[in-house]
C-alpha positions, 0 to 999 in steps of 0.5 A: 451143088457142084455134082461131077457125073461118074461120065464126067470124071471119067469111071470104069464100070463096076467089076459086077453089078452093085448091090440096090439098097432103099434106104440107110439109118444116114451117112458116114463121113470119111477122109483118104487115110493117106497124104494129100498134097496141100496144094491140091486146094489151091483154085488152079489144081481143081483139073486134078481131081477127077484124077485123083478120084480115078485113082482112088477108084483104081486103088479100089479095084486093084484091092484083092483083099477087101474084093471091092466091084467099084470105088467104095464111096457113095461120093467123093468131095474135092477141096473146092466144093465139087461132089463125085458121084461114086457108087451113088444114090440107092447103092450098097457102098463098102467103106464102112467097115462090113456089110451091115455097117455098109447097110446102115449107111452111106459113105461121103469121103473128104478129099483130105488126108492123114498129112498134108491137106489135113483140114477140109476147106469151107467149100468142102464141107460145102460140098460134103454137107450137098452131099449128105443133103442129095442122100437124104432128099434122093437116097433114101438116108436117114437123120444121121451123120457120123464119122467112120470111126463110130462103130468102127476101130479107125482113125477115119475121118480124122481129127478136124472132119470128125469134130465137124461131124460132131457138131451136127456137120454145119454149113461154114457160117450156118447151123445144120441143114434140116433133116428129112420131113421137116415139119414133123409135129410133136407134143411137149406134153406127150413127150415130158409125159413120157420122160417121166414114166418109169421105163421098167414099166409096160407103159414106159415103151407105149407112151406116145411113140410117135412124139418120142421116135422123133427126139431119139433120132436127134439124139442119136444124130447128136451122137448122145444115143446108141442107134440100137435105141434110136426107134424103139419109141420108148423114153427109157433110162438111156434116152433120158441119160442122153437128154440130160447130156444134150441139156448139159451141152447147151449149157444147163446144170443141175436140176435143169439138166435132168433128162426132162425135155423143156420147151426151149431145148427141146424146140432148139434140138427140132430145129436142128433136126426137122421136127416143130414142137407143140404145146 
């Protein structure tokens, strides 16, 4: 990981202090909204980077209406893969929209625009998937990874990062990174056992929640479940609708898209998002 220190890429301090936050739901993905000059990705113009994050910092500040105390972002990702610590780990960002959406998550901003660079580089979706990982590991972010726009009425982040943050937000050539506390064990049999009980009944919201909590943060981090149901531990109408739908995307039609986990989705779904399936 290539982190530029807000020392390093030249700062100014906050306009008042920033607000501590101990954890999020996950983090958001975002572009400038503006052009970025194309070039900017050739090697020899990494020198202005620091700049232009300067720049957005500068932007920020003079940006009366919003009343921003700093740069939004948690981190900024330049073209060639270097990460720029924005308000950084552990701190309130305002990008998101309004406050509680800036509560529920981070902010990463992808050095591209509207025009222009319109299609990050490999090493920037490098960069934004360090990013995203240092969240987890050391800011307390939670399994999720969606676009600004979701949940939000904007454009942000942009076609080509918001069709990446769909797919789970892949390194170039390689499946997802893991989540946090990979390893987390679950039973298929409690899970299948509570897909199957009848979600209008007192047993549909107690069945085994601590195997079902695990495989509705997935879901939601697919982006096939409304997050307001991603903790709830029950395996309602909802959350079979979106199992079904996961099945579907991995190719199964029919009867074997029936909202009911089997063994090889359900194993495929952990191990893109950090939990191991028993028997």
């Amino acid at each position: 990981m290539h982190l530029v220190t807000r020392a390093d890429w030249g700062a100014k301090p906050p306009r008042s202090p920033l607000v501590h936050i101990a954890s999020t739901r996950g983090v958001k993905v975002h572009y400038e909204g503006a052009p970025v000059p194309a070039d900017l990705a050739k090697p020899e113009n990494h020198p202005k980077c620091a700049g232009r994050v300067r720049a957005i910092q500068a932007d920020h500040l003079a940006n009366r209406k919003e009343n921003y105390s700093d740069i939004a972002y948690s981190f900024v990702v330049c073209p060639h893969g270097h990460v720029f610590e924005g308000r950084g780990l552990h701190k309130l960002q305002g990008a998101n929209g309004n406050r509680q959406l800036n509560l529920n998550h981070y902010s990463v901003c992808a050095m591209v625009g509207d025009s222009g660079l319109t299609h990050p580089t490999n090493a920037q979706l490098d960069g934004t998937r360090d990013a995203i990982d240092l969240l987890r590991e050391k800011g307390g972010a939670g399994a999720e990874i969606k676009g600004h726009r979701d949940g939000f009425a904007t454009e942000c982040p942009g076609e080509p990062l918001h069709a990446w943050v769909k797919k789970g937000a892949p390194r170039p050539g390689g499946a997802p990174s893991p989540p946090p506390h990979t390893g987390i064990r679950i039973s298929l049999s409690h899970v299948i056992t509570a897909a199957r009980s009848d979600p209008n009944a007192a047993q549909g919201h107690t069945t085994f929640p601590a195997d079902v909590r695990p495989v509705e943060a997935a879901l939601v981090a697919e982006g096939l479940l409304d997050p307001s149901l991603g903790d709830d531990g029950s395996f309602g109408s909802q959350t079979l609708d979106a199992y079904a739908s996961y099945q579907r995307r991995q190719g199964l039609t029919g009867a074997d898209a029936d909202g009911i986990p089997g063994k090889s989705t359900l194993t495929t779904l952990g191990s893109r998002h950090g939990f191991i399936v028993a028997a």
